[in-house]
N, C-alpha and C positions, 0 to 999 in steps of 0.2 A: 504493500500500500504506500500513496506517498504520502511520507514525511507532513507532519502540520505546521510544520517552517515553510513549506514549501508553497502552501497552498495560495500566500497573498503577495509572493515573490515575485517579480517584474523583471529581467531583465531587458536592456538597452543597451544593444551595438551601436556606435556611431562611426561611421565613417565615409565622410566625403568623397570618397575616392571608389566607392563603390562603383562596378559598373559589369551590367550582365554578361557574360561571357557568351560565343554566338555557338561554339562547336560542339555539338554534341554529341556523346550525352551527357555533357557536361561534367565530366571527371575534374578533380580537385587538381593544382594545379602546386601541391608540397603532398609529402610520402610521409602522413603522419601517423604513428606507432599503430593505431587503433584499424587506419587503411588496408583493404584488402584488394585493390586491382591495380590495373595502372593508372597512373597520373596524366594530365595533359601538359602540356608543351606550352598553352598558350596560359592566362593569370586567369585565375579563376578564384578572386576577392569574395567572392559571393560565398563561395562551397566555409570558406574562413569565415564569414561573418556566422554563420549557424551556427559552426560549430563553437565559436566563442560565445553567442548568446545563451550555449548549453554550460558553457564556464560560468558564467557569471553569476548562473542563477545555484553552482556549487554543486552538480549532479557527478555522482560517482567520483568526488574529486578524489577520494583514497588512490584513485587508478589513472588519472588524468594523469595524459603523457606516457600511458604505460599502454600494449599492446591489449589491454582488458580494459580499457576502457569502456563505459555501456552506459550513456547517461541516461536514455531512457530506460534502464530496466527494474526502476517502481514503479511503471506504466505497463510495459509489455514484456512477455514471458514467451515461452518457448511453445507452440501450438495454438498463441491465441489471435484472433481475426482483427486485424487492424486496418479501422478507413480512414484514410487521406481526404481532407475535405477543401480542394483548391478553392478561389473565385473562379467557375468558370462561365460566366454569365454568356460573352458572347463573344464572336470570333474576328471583328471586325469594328474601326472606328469608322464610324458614319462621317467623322469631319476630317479624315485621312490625319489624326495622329498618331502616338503613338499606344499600338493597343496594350503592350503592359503597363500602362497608366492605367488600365481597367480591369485585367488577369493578372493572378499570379504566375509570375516568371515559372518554368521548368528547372531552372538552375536550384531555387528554393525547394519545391518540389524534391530532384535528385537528392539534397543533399541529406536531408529528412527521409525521404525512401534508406538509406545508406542504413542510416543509425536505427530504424527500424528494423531494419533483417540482422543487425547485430543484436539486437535485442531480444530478437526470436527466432536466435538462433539457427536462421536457414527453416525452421518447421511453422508453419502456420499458412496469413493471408492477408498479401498488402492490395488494399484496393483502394482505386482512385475514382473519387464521383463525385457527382455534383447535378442539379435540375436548372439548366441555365434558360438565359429566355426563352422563350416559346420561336423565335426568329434565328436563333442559333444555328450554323451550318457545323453542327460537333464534327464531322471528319474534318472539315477545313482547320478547326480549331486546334486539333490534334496534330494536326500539319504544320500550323505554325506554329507548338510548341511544340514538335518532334516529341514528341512522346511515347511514342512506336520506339526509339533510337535507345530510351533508358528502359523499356519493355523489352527487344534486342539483346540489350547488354546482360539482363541477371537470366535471361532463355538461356544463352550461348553459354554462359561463365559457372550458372548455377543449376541448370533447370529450372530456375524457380518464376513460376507463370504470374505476373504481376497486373493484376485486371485493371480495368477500365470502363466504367461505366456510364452510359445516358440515363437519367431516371425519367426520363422525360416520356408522356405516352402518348404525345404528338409532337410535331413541329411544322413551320411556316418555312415552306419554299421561298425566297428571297428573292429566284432566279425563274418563278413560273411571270407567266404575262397576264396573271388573274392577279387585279387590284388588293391592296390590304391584306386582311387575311380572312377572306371568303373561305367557304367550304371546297373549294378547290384548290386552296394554298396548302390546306392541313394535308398532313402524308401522317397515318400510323407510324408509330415506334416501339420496339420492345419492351421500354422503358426496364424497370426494377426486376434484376430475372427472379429473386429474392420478391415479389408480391410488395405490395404497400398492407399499411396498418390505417382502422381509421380510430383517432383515438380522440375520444369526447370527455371534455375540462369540466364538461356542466358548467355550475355553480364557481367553480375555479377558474373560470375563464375571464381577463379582465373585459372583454362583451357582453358578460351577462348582464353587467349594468348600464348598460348603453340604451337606452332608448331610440324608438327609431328606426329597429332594426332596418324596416324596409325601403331604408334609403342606401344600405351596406354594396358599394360598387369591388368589385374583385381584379382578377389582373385577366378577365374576358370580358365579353361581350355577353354574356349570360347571367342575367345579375340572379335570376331567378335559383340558378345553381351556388350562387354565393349566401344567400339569406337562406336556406334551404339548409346547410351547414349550420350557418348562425344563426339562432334565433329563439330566444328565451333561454329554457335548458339544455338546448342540442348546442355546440360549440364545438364542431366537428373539424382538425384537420385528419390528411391523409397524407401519412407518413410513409417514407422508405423503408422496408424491412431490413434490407441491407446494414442501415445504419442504424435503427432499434437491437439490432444482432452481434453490431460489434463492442469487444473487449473492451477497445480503447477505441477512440476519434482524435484525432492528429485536424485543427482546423488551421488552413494558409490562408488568412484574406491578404485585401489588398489595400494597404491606408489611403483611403477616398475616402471625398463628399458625398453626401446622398441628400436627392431633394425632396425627401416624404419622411426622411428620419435624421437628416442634420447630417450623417456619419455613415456608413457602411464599412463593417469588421467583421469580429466573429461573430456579434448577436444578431446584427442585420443579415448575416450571410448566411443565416440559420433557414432562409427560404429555402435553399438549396437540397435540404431533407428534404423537400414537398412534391410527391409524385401527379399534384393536381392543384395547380397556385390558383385558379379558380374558388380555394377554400380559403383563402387566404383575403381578409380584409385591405383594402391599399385608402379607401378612402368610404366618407358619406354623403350623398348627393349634395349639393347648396354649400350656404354659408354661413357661419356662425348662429348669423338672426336666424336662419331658416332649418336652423341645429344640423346645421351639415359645417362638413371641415374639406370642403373641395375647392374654395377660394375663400378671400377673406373680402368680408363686410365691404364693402363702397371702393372694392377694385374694381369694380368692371363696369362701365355703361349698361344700358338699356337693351340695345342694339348685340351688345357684346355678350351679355349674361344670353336674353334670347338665342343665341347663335349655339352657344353652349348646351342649352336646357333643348335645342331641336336636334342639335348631334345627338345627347344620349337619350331621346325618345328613340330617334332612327337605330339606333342598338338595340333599344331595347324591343323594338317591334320586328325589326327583320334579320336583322345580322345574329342576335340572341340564337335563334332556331338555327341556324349552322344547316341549312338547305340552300340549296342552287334558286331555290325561287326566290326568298329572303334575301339573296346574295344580289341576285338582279335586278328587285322590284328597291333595293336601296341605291345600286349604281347608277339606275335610272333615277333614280327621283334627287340624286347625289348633282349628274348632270346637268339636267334640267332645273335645278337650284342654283348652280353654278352660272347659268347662262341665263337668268330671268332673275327671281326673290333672291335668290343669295348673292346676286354680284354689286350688291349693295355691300356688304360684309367683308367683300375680300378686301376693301381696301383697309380694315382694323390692323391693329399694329400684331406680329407676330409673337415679337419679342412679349407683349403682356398674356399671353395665352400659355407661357412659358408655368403661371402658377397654377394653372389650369390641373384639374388631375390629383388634386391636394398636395401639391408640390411645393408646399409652403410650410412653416414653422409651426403656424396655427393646424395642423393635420394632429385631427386627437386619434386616429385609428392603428395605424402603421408600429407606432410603439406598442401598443396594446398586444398587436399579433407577436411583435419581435418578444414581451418579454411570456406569454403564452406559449411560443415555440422553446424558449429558453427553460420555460419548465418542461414541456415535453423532453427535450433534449437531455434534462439531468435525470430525470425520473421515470420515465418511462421503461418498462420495460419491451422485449421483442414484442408480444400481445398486445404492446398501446397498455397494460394496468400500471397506475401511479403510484410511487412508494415514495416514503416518508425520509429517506436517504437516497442519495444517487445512485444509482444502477450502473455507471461505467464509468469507464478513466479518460480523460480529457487533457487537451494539452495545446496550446496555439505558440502559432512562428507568425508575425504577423509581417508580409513581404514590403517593406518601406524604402527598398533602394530607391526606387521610384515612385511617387505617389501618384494621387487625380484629386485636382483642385477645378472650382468654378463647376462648367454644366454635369457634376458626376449624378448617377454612375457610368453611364453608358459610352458619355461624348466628352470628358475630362480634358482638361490642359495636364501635361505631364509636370510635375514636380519632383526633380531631384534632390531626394532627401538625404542618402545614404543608411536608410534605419533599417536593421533589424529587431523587433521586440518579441518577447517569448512568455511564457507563463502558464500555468497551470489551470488558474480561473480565468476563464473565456469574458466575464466581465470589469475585474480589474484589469486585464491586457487592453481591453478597449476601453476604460477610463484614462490609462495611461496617454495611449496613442491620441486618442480626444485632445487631454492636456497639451502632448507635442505638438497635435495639427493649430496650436492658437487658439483653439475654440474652449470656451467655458461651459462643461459637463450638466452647470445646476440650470442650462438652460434647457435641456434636451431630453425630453419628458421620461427615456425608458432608463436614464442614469437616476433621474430624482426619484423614482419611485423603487428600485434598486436600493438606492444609498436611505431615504426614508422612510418608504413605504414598510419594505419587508428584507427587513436586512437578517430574519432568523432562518427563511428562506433560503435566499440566496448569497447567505453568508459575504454579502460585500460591506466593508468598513474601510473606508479610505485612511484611518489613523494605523489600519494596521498593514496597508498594504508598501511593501518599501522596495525601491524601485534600486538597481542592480543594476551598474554601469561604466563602461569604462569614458566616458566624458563626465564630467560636474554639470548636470541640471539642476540643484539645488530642489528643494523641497515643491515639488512638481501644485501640491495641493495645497499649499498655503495660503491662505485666502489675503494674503497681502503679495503676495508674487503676482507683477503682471506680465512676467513673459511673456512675449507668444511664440518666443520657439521659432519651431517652421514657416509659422505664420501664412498659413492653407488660406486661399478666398474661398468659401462657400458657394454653394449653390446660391443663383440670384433669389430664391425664395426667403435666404433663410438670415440676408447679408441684415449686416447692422443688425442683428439681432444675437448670437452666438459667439462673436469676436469678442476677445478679450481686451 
């Protein structure tokens, strides 16, 4: 078991100088004790920064430098199922940057696969997975993180068959010439070979007290399948079986903005479990006055709200039903809007439409679900039943060589940070990372209720969490510290609001 030193321990790599290495599969680039293949020829800073962020936080140090080194092994054990849970949301930057501003690098990835089979010994099961967008082209993705190449390497060197997984049980053609994503975009997928779980909070759900339910909008066009989930004492996700089944979770996010939660880390990244994100709350129709959190109070015109409230009628009436007639009877009337009543509208500004979606600060839904997943994730067992202690071993590497500041998650400006952060609790690693990105934590509703609400829960206490470093950031939580560190721009939803 790990250590109770262990549990509120943070560390933080720094170094500027970091920079992804392109050859893969990314072999370490020093022959160090604990090392078992060959090295690369070219600098491979990265495969170093993990393994220092495993130093810092004092794992196995008895052995550190000695050929027995094993820092994960009060996590994982010899025959036990270990999932890998990258960012792997989506395969491509829609505004031609750079896409590891958005996924976690392969290099992180590798370096964590390494210290995992040293852990267990050559017998067990490392699997890599993740439920990325619905738009995701996953072979493409796989392509540009070569990941077939460190799949390759433990086939050829060990036999050892290292999976990979889409949990996904559709996706959206990118490259069909059917608009959106019409019932002709979707293609079946295997999804979870392992089954999903559906596992219902009740009463324990932070939506039971939500009123309203029937304005609950999800990440489809189906709202009916979302409130169907939610709604009084059913508070139903469906989960991966995959991930209810393993020993331990190893979670890699990626240090981004997010414009529905402030932040995307390990608890925002918790979507990624979800074999049907249609259960998954993102927003509530309207605005504040109208008890909705999908724009805020006296942003939008007359003209502008209408255009809004006709888009998700037309969801809701034809595109919802996921038929070819639904598909039609909205492109036409889409159309003929465009060329008559709506071409009054196109001329609205683009940029304000941008909050649209509850992509703004005022979004009460989005944390709700992050920190509902976050109990699933510690308690649940394989069955979805909720127990009173955590049911598995947990552990994040959180990839900051790079970051995604401004439109994240999906379309980020890259920011080069040089961070690796590591830790045990999946929530102080992300109060840490918060603190580095400039942002203030007590703004960002599923830290405050964390840190307030239910601190017997989810065991988070900022006085005891101490943060592990080889740079001086000084006392990260101090409430007279104005740091801001890296100083991240937020999403435009959330600016002047969250900066420190």
């Amino acid at each position: 078991m790990v250590k109770k030193s262990f549990n509120s321990m943070v560390s933080v790599y720094h170094n500027p100088e970091l920079i992804y290495p392109t050859n893969a599969p990314y072999n370490p680039s020093v022959q160090y004790p604990e090392y078992f293949m060959d090295i690369s020829l070219k600098k491979n800073n990265v495969y170093d920064a993990v393994r220092n962020s495993f130093f810092l936080l004092g794992l196995d140090k008895n052995n550190y430098e000695t050929p027995d080194w094993n820092p994960l092994k009060d996590i994982i054990g010899p025959r036990n199922t270990v999932v890998i849970k990258p960012n792997f949301v989506i395969d491509n930057h829609n505004k031609g940057g750079n896409l590891f501003s958005i996924i976690t690098h392969p290099s992180v990835i590798r370096a964590v696969i390494d210290y995992v089979y040293i852990a267990l010994a050559g017998e067990g099961r490392i699997i890599i997975t993740d439920a990325p967008q619905m738009d995701c082209d996953f072979n493409n993705l796989l392509e540009k993180t070569k990941m077939e190449s460190i799949k390759e390497l433990y086939r050829n060197k060990f036999n050892f068959n290292i999976e990979v997984y889409d949990l996904r049980d559709f996706c959206l053609n990118r490259k069909s010439n059917i608009r959106g994503s019409g019932t002709e975009s979707r293609f079946k997928l295997p999804g979870d070979p392992s089954g999903s779980v559906i596992v219902n909070l009740g009463k324990e759900s932070l939506f039971y007290e939500v009123d309203d339910y029937k304005k609950f909008y999800g990440a489809d066009y189906n709202r009916n399948e979302t409130i169907k989930h939610h709604h009084k004492n059913i508070q139903e996700y469906q989960i991966s079986k995959t991930f209810l089944s393993a020993d331990t979770i190893i979670s890699i996010p990626k240090l981004k903005v997010h414009e529905k939660a402030g932040v995307t880390l390990n608890m925002k990244g918790l979507v990624g479990i979800n074999t049907n994100k249609n259960y998954l709350i993102h927003y509530k129709l309207g605005s504040p006055r109208e008890r909705g959190d999908q724009f805020p109070d006296n942003f939008y015109g007359l003209k502008e709200k209408m255009k809004i409230k006709l888009q998700r009628m037309a969801f809701d009436i034809f595109l919802s039903k996921k038929n070819k007639l639904g598909d039609f009877v909205y492109e036409f009337i889409r159309k003929l809007g465009k060329f008559c009543f709506f071409k009054t509208y196109s001329e609205l500004s683009k940029d304000k439409f941008v909050l649209d979606s509850g992509n703004w600060y005022g979004n009460d839904s989005v944390w709700r679900m992050v920190i509902d997943l976050l109990r699933i994730f510690l308690y649940a067992d394989k069955s979805g039943k909720l127990h009173d202690v955590p049911v598995r071993k947990s552990f994040s590497i959180v990839d900051g060589v790079i970051g995604g500041e401004k439109n994240g998650p999906l379309t980020p400006d890259a920011k080069n940070c040089g961070l690796i952060v590591s830790g045990f609790d999946l929530a102080c690693v992300d109060l840490v990372c918060t603190r580095l990105m400039g942002f203030d934590y007590k703004k960002i509703k599923m830290f405050n209720y964390l840190i307030n609400d239910h601190p017997e829960l989810f065991k988070v206490n900022l006085n005891k969490i101490k943060v592990m470093s080889n740079k001086k950031f000084g006392n990260i939580f101090d409430k007279n510290n104005k740091n801001k560190y890296f100083d991240f721009e937020p999403h435009s939803g959330w600016e002047n609001f969250i900066e420190i």
